[in-house]
C-alpha positions as CSV (number, residue, x, y, z in Angstrom):
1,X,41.0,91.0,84.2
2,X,41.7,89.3,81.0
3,X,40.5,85.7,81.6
4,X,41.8,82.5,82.2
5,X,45.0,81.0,79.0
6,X,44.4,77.5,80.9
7,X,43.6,75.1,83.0
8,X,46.3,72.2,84.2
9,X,45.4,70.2,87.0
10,X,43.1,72.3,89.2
11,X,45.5,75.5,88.5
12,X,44.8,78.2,86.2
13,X,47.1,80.9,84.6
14,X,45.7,84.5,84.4
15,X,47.9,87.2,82.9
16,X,47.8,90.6,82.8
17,X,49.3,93.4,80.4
18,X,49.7,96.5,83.1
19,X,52.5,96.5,84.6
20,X,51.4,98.4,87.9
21,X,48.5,95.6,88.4
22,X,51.3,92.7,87.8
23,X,53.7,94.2,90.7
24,X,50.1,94.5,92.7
25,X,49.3,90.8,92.5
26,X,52.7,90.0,92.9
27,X,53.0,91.5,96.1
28,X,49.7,90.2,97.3
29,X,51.0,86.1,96.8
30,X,50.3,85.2,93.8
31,X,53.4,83.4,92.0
32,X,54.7,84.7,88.3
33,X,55.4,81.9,85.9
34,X,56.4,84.2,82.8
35,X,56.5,87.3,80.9
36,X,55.8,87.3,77.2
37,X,55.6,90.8,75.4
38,X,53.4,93.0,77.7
39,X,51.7,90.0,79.3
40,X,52.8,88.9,82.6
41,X,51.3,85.1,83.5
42,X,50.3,83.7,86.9
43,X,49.4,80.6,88.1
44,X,46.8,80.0,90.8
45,X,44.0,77.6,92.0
46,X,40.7,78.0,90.5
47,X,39.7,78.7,93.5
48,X,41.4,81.9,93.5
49,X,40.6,83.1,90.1
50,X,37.6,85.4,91.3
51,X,39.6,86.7,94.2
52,X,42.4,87.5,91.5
53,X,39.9,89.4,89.5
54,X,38.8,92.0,92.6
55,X,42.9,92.3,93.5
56,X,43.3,93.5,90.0
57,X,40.2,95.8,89.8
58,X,40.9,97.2,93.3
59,X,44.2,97.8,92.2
60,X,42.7,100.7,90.4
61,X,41.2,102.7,94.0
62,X,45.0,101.7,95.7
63,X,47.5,104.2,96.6
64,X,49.9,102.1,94.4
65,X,47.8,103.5,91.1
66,X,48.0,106.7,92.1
67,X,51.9,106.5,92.9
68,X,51.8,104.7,89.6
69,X,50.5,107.3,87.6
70,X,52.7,109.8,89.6
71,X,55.9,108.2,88.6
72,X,54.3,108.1,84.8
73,X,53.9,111.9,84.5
74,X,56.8,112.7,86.2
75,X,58.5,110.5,83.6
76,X,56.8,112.0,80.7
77,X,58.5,115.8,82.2
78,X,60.6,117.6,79.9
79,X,64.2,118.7,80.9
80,X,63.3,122.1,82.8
81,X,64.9,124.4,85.6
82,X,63.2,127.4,87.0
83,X,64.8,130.6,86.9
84,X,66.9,131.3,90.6
């Protein structure tokens, strides 16, 4: 989702600045080889830079987005009890 850093020896790193997406990824193989700022890196083959790319995009349509953006609202709630 926002392109290749650099290419060592048939592997490439990708990173990623969304945290959700990372955790995606993550979870679907690929291997985390550092965090700098928002950016999280990964290292793959360059075979599997494309097949990154539609994991990160159909990370969007996943029911991990949408819990995603659940837990984000809920976070974003203001200290409130109803009336009893």
């Amino acid at each position: 989702m926002e392109g290749i850093e650099r290419k060592i020896m048939g592997k490439i790193h990708k990173h990623v600045t969304d945290l959700g997406i990372a955790a995606y990824v993550l979870m679907h193989g690929y291997k985390v080889i550092g965090k700098q700022g928002r950016s999280v890196y990964f290292e793959m083959d360059e075979s599997e830079g494309d097949s990154f790319e539609r994991l990160a995009l159909d990370y969007l349509s996943s029911d991990y987005h949408r819990f995603d953006s659940c837990l984000m609202s809920i976070k974003k709630i203001g200290e409130y009890m109803p009336n009893k």
